[in-house]
mmJSON file of the N, C-alpha and C atoms, coordinates in Angstrom:
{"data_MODEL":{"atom_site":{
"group_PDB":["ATOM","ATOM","ATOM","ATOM","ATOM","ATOM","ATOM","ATOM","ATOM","ATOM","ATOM","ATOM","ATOM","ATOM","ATOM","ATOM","ATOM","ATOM","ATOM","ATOM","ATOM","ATOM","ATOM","ATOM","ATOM","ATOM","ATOM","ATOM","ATOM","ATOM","ATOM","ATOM","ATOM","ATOM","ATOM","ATOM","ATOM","ATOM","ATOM","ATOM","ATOM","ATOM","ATOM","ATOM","ATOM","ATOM","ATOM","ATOM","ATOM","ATOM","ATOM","ATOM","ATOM","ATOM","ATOM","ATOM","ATOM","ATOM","ATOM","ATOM","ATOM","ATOM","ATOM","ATOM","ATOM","ATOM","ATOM","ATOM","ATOM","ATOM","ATOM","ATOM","ATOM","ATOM","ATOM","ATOM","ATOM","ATOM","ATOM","ATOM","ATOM","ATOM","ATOM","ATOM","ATOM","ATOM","ATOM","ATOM","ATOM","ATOM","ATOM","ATOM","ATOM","ATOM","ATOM","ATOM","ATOM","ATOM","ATOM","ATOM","ATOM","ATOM","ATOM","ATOM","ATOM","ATOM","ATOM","ATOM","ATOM","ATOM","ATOM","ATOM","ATOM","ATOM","ATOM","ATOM","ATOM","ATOM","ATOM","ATOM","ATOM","ATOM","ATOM","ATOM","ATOM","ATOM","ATOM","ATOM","ATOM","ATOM","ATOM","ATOM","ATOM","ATOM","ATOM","ATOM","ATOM","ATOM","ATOM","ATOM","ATOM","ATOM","ATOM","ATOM","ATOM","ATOM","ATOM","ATOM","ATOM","ATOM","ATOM","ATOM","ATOM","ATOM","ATOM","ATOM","ATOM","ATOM","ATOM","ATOM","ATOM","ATOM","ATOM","ATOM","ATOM","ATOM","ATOM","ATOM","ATOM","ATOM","ATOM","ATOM","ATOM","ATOM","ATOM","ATOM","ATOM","ATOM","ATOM","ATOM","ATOM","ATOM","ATOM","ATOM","ATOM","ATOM","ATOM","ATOM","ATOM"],
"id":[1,2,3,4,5,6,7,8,9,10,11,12,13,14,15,16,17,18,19,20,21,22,23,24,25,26,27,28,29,30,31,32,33,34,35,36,37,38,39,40,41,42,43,44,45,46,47,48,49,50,51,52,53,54,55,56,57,58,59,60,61,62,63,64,65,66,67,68,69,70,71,72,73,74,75,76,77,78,79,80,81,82,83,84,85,86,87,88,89,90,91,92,93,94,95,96,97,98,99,100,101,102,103,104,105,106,107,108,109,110,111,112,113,114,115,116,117,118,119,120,121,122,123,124,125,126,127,128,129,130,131,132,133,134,135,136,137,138,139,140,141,142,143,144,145,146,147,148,149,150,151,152,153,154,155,156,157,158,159,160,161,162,163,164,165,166,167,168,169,170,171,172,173,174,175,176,177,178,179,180,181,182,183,184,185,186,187,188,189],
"type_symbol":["N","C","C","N","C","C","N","C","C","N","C","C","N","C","C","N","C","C","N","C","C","N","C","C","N","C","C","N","C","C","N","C","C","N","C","C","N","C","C","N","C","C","N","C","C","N","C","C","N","C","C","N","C","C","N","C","C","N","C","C","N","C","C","N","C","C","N","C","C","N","C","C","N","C","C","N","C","C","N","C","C","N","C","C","N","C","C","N","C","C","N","C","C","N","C","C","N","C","C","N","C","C","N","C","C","N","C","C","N","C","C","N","C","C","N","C","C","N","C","C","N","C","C","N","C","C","N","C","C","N","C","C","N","C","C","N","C","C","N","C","C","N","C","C","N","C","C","N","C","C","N","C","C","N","C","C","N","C","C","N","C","C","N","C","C","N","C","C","N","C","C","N","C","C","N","C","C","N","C","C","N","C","C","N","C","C","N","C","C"],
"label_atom_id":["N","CA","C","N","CA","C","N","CA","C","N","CA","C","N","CA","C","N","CA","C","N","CA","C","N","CA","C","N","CA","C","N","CA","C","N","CA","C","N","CA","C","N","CA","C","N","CA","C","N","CA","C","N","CA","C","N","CA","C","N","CA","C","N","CA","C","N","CA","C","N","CA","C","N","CA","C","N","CA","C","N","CA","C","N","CA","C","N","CA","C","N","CA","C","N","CA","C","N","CA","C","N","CA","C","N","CA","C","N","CA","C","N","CA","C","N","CA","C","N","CA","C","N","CA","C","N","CA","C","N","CA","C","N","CA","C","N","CA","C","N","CA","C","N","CA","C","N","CA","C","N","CA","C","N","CA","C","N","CA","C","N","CA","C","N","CA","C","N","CA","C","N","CA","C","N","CA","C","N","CA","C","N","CA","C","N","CA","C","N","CA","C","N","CA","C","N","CA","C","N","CA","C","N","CA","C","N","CA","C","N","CA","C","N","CA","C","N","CA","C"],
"label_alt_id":[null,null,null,null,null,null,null,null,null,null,null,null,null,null,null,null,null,null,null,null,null,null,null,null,null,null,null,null,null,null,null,null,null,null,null,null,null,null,null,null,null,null,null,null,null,null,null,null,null,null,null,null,null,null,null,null,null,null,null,null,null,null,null,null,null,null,null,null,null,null,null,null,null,null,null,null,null,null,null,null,null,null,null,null,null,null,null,null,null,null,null,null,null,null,null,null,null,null,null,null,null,null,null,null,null,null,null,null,null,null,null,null,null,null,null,null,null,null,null,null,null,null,null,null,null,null,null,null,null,null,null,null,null,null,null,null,null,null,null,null,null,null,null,null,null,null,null,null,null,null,null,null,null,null,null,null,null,null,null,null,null,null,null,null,null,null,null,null,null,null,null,null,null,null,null,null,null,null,null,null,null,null,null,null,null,null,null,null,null],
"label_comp_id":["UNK","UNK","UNK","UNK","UNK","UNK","UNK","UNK","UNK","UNK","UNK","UNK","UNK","UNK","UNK","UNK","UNK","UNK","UNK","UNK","UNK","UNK","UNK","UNK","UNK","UNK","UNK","UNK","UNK","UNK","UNK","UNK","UNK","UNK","UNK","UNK","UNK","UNK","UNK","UNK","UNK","UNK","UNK","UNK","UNK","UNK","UNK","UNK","UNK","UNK","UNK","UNK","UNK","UNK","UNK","UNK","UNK","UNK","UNK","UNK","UNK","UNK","UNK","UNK","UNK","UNK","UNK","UNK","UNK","UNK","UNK","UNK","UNK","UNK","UNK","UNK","UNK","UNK","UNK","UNK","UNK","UNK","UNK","UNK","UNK","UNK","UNK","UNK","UNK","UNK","UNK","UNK","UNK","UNK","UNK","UNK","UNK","UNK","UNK","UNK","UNK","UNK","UNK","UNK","UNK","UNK","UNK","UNK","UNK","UNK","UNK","UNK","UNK","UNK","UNK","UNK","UNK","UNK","UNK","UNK","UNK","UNK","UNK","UNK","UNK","UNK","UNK","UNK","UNK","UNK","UNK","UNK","UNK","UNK","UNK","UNK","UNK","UNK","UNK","UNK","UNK","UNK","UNK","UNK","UNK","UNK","UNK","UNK","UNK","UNK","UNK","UNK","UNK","UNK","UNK","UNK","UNK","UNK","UNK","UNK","UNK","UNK","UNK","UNK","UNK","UNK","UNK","UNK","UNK","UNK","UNK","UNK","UNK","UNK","UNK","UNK","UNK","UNK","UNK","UNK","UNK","UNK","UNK","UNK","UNK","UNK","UNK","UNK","UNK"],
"label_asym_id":["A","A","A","A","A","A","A","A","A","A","A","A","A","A","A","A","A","A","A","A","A","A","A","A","A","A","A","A","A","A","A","A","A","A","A","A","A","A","A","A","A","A","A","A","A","A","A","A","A","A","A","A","A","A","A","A","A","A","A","A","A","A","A","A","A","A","A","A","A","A","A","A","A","A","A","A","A","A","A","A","A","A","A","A","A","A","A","A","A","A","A","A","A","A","A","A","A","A","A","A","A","A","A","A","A","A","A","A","A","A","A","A","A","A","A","A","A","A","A","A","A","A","A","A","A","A","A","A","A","A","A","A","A","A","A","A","A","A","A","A","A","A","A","A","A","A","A","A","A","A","A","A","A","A","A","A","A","A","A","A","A","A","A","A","A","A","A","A","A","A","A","A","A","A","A","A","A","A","A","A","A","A","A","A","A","A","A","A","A"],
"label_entity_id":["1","1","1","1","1","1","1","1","1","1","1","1","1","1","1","1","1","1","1","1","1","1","1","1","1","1","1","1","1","1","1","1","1","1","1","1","1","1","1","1","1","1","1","1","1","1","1","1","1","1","1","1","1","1","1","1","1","1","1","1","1","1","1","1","1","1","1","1","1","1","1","1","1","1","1","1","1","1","1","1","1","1","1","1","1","1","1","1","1","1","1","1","1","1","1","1","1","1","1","1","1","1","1","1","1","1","1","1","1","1","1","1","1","1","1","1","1","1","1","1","1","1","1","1","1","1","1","1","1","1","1","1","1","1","1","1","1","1","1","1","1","1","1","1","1","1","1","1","1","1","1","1","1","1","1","1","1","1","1","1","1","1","1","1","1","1","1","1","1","1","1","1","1","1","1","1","1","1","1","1","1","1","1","1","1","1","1","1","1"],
"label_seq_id":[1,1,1,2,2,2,3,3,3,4,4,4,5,5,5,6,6,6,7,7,7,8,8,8,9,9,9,10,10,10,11,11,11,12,12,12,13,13,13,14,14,14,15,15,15,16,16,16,17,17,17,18,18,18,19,19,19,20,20,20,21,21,21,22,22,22,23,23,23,24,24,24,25,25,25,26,26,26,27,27,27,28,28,28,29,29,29,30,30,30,31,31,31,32,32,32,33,33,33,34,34,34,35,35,35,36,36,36,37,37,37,38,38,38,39,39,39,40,40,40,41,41,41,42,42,42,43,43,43,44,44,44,45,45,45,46,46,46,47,47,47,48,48,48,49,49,49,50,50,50,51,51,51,52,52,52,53,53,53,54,54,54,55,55,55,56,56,56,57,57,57,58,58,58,59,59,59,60,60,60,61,61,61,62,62,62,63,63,63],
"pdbx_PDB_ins_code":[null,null,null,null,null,null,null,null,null,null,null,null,null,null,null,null,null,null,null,null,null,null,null,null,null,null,null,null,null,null,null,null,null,null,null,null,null,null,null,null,null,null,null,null,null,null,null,null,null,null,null,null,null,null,null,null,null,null,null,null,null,null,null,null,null,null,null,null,null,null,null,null,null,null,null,null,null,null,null,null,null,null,null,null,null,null,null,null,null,null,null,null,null,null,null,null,null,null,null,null,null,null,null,null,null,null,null,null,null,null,null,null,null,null,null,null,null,null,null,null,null,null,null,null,null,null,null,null,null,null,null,null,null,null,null,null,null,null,null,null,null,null,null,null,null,null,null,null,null,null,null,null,null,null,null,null,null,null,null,null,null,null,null,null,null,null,null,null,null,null,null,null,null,null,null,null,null,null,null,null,null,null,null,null,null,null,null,null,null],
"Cartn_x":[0.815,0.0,0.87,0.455,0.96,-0.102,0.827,-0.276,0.084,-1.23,-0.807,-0.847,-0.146,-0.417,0.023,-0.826,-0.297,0.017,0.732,1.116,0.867,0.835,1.184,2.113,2.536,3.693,2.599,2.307,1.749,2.918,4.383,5.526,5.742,5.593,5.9,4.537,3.603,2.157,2.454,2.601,3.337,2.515,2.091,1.776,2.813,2.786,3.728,2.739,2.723,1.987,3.58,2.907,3.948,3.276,4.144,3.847,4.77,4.248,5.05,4.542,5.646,5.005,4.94,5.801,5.606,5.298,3.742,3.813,4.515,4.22,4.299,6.244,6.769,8.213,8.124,7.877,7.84,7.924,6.611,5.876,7.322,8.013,8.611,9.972,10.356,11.624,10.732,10.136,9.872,9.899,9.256,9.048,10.804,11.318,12.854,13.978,13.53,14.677,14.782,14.79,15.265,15.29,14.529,13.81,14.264,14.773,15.763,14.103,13.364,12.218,11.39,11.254,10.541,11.426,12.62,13.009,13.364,12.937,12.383,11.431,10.262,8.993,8.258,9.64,9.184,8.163,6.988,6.605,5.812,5.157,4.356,3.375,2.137,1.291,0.129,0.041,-0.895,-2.58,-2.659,-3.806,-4.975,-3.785,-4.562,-3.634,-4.591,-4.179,-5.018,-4.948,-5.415,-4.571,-4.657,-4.769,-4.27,-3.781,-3.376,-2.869,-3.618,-3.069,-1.574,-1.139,0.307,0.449,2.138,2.68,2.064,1.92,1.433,0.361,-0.52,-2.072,-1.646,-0.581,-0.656,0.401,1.382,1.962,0.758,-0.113,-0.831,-1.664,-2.499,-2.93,-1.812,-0.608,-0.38,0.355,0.076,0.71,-0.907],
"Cartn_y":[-1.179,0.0,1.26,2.188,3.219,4.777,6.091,6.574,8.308,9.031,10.555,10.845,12.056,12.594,13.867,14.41,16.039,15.804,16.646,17.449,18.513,18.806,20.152,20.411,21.984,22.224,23.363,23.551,24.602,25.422,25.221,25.999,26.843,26.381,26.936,27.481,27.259,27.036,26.828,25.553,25.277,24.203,23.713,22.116,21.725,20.321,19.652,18.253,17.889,17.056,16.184,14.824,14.412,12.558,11.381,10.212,9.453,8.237,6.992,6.046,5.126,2.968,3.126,3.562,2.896,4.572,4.453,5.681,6.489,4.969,5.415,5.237,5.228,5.47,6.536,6.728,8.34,9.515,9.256,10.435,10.155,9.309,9.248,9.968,9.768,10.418,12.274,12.8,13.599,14.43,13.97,14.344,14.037,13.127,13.026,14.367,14.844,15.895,15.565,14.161,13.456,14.246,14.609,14.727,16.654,16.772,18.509,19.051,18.978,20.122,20.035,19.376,19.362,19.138,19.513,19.343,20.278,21.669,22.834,22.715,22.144,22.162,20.982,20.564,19.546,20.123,19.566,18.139,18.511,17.621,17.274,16.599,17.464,16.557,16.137,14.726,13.924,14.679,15.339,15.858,15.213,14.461,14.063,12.586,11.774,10.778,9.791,9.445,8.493,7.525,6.174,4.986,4.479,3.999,3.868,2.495,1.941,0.639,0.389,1.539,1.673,3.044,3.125,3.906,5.538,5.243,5.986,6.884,6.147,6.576,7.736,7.151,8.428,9.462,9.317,10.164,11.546,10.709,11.609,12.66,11.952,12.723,13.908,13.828,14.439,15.368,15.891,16.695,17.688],
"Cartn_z":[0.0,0.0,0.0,-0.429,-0.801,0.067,0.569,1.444,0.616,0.584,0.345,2.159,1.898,3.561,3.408,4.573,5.049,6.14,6.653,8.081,8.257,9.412,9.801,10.996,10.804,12.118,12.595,14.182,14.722,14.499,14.799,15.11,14.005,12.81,11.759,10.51,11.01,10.512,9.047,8.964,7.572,7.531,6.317,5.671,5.085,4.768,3.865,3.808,2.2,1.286,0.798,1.406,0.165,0.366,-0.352,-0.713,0.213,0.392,0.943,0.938,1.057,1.083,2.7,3.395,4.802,6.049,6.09,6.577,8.454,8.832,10.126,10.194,9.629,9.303,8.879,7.982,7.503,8.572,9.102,10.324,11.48,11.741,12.569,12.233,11.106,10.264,10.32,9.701,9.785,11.481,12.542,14.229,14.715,13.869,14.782,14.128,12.834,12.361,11.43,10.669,10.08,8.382,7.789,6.626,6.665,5.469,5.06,5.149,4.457,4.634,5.733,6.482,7.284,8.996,9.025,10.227,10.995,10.603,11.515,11.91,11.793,12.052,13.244,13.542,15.087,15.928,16.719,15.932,15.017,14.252,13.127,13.267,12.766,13.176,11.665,11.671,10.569,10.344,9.488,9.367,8.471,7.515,6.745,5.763,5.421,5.053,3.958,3.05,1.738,1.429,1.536,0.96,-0.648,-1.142,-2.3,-2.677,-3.992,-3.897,-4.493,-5.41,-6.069,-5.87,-6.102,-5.903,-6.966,-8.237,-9.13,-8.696,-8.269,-7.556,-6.62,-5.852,-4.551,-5.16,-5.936,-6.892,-7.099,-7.975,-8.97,-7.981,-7.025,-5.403,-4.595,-4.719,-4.356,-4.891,-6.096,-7.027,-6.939],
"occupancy":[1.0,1.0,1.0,1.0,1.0,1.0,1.0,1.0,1.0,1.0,1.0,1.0,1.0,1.0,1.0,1.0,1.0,1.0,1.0,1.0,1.0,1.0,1.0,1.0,1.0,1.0,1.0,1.0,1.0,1.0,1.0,1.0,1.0,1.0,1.0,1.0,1.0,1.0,1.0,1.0,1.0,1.0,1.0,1.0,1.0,1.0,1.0,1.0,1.0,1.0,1.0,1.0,1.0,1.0,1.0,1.0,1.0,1.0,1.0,1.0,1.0,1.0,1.0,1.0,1.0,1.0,1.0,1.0,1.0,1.0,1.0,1.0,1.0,1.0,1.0,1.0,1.0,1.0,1.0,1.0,1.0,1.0,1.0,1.0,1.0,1.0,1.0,1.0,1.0,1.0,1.0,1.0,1.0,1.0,1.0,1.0,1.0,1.0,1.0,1.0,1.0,1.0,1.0,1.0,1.0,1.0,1.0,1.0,1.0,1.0,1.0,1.0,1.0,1.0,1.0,1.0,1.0,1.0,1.0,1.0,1.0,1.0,1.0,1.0,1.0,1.0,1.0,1.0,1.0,1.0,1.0,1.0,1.0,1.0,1.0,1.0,1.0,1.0,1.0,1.0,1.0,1.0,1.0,1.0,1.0,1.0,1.0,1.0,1.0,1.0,1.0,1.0,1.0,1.0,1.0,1.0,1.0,1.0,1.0,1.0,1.0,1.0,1.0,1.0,1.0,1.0,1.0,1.0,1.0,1.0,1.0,1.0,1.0,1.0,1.0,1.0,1.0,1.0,1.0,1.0,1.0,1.0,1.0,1.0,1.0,1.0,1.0,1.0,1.0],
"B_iso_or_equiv":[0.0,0.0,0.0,0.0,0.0,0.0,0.0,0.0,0.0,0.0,0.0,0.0,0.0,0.0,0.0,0.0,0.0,0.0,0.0,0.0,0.0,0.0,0.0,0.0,0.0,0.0,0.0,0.0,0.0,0.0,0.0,0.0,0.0,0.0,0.0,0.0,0.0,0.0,0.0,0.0,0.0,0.0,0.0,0.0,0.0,0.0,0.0,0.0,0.0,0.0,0.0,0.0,0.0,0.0,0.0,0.0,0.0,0.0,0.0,0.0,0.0,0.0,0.0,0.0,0.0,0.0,0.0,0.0,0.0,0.0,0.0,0.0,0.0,0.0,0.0,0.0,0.0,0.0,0.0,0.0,0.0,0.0,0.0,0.0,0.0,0.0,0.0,0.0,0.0,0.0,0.0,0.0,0.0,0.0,0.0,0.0,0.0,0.0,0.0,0.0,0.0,0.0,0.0,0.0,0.0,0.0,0.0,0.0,0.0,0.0,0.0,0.0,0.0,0.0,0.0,0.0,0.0,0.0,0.0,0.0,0.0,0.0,0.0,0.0,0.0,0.0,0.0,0.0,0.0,0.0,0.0,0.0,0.0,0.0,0.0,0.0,0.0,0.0,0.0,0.0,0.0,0.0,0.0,0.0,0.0,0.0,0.0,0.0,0.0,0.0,0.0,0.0,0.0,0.0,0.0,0.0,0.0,0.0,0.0,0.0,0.0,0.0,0.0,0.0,0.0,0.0,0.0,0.0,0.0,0.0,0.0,0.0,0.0,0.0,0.0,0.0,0.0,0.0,0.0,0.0,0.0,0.0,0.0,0.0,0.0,0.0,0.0,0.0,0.0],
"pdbx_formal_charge":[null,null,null,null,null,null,null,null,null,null,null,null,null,null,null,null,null,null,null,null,null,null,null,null,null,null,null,null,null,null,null,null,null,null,null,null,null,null,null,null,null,null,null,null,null,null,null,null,null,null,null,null,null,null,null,null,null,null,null,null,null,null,null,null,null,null,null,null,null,null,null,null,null,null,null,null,null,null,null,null,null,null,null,null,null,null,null,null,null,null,null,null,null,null,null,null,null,null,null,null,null,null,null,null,null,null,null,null,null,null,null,null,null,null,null,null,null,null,null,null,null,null,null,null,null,null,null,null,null,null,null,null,null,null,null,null,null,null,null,null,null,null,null,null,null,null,null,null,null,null,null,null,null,null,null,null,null,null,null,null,null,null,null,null,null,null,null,null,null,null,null,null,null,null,null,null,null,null,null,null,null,null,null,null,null,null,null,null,null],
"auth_seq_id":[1,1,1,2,2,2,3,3,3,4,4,4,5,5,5,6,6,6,7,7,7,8,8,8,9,9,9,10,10,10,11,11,11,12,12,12,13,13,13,14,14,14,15,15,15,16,16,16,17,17,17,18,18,18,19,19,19,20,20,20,21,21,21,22,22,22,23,23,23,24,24,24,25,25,25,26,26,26,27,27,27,28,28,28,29,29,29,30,30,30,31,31,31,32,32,32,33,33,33,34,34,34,35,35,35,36,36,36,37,37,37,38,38,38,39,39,39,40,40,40,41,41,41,42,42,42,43,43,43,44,44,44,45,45,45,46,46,46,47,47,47,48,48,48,49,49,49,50,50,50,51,51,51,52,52,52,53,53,53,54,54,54,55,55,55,56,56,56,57,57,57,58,58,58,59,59,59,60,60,60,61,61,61,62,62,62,63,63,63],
"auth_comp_id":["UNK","UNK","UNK","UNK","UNK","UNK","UNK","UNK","UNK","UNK","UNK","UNK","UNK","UNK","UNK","UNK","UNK","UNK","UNK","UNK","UNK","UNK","UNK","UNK","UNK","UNK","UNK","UNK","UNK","UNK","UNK","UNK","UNK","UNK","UNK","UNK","UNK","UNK","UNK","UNK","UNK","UNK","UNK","UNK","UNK","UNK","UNK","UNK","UNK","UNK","UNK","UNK","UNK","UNK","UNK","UNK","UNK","UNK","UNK","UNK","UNK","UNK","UNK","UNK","UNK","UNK","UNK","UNK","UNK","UNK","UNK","UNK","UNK","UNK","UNK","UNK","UNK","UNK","UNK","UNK","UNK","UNK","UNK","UNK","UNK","UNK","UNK","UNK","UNK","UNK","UNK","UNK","UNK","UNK","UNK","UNK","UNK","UNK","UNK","UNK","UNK","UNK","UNK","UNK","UNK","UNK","UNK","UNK","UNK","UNK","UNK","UNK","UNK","UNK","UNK","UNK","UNK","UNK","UNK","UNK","UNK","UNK","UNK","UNK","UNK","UNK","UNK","UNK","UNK","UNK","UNK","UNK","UNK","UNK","UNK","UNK","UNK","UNK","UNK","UNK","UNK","UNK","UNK","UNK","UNK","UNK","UNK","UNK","UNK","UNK","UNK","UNK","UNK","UNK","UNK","UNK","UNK","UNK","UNK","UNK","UNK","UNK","UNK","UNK","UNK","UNK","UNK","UNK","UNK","UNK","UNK","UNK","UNK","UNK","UNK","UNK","UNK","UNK","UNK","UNK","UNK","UNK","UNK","UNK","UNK","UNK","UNK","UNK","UNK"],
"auth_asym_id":["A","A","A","A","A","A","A","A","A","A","A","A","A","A","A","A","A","A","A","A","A","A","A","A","A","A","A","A","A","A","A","A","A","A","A","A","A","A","A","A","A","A","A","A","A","A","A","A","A","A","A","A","A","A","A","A","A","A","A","A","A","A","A","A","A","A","A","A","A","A","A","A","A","A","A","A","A","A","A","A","A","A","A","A","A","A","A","A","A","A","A","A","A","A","A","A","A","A","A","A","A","A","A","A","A","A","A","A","A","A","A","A","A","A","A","A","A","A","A","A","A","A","A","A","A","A","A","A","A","A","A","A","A","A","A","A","A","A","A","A","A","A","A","A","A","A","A","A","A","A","A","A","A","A","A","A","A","A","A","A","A","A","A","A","A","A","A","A","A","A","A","A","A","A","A","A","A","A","A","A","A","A","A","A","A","A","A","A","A"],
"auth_atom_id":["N","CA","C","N","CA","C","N","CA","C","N","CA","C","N","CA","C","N","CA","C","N","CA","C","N","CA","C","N","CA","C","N","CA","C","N","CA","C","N","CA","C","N","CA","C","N","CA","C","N","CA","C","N","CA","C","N","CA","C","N","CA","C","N","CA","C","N","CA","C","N","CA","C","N","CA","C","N","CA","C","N","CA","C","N","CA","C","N","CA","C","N","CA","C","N","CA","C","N","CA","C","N","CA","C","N","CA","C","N","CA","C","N","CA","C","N","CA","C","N","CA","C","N","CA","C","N","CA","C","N","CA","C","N","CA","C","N","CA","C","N","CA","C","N","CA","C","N","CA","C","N","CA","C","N","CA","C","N","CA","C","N","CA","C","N","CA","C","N","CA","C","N","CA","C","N","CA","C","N","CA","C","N","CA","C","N","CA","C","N","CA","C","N","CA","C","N","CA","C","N","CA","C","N","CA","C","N","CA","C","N","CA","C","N","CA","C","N","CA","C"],
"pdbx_PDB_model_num":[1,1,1,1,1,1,1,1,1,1,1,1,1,1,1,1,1,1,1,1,1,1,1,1,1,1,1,1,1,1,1,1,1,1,1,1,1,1,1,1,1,1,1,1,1,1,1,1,1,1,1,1,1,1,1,1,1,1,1,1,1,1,1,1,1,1,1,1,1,1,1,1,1,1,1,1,1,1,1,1,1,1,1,1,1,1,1,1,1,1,1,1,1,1,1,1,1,1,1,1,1,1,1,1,1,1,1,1,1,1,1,1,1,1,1,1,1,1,1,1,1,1,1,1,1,1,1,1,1,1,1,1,1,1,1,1,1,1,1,1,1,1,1,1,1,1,1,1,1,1,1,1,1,1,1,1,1,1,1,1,1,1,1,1,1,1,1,1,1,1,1,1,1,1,1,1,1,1,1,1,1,1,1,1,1,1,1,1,1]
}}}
């Protein structure tokens, strides 16, 4: 499975949209620093999230 997702930072009142196979890795790379655009914005929080059976699908969602 494949996931679109947003975040948000209260700190930075910023969103960030992007794709992944393994989400709750993701969200964790993102809240640890891990990830160049998003590691001012500790923590992060999941606002939003869609399902995808291939990678393409959540591509196209999140463009």
């Amino acid at each position: 499975m494949f996931y679109t997702y947003i975040i948000y930072s209260e700190s930075k009142d910023r969103f960030y949209i992007d794709h992944t196979g393994n989400l709750q890795s993701r969200l964790e790379r993102h809240n640890s620093g891990g990830g160049k655009s998003t590691k001012t914005g500790v923590p992060w929080k999941l606002i939003y999230c869609k399902e995808y059976s291939n990678k393409s699908e959540a591509m196209k969602s999140e463009y």
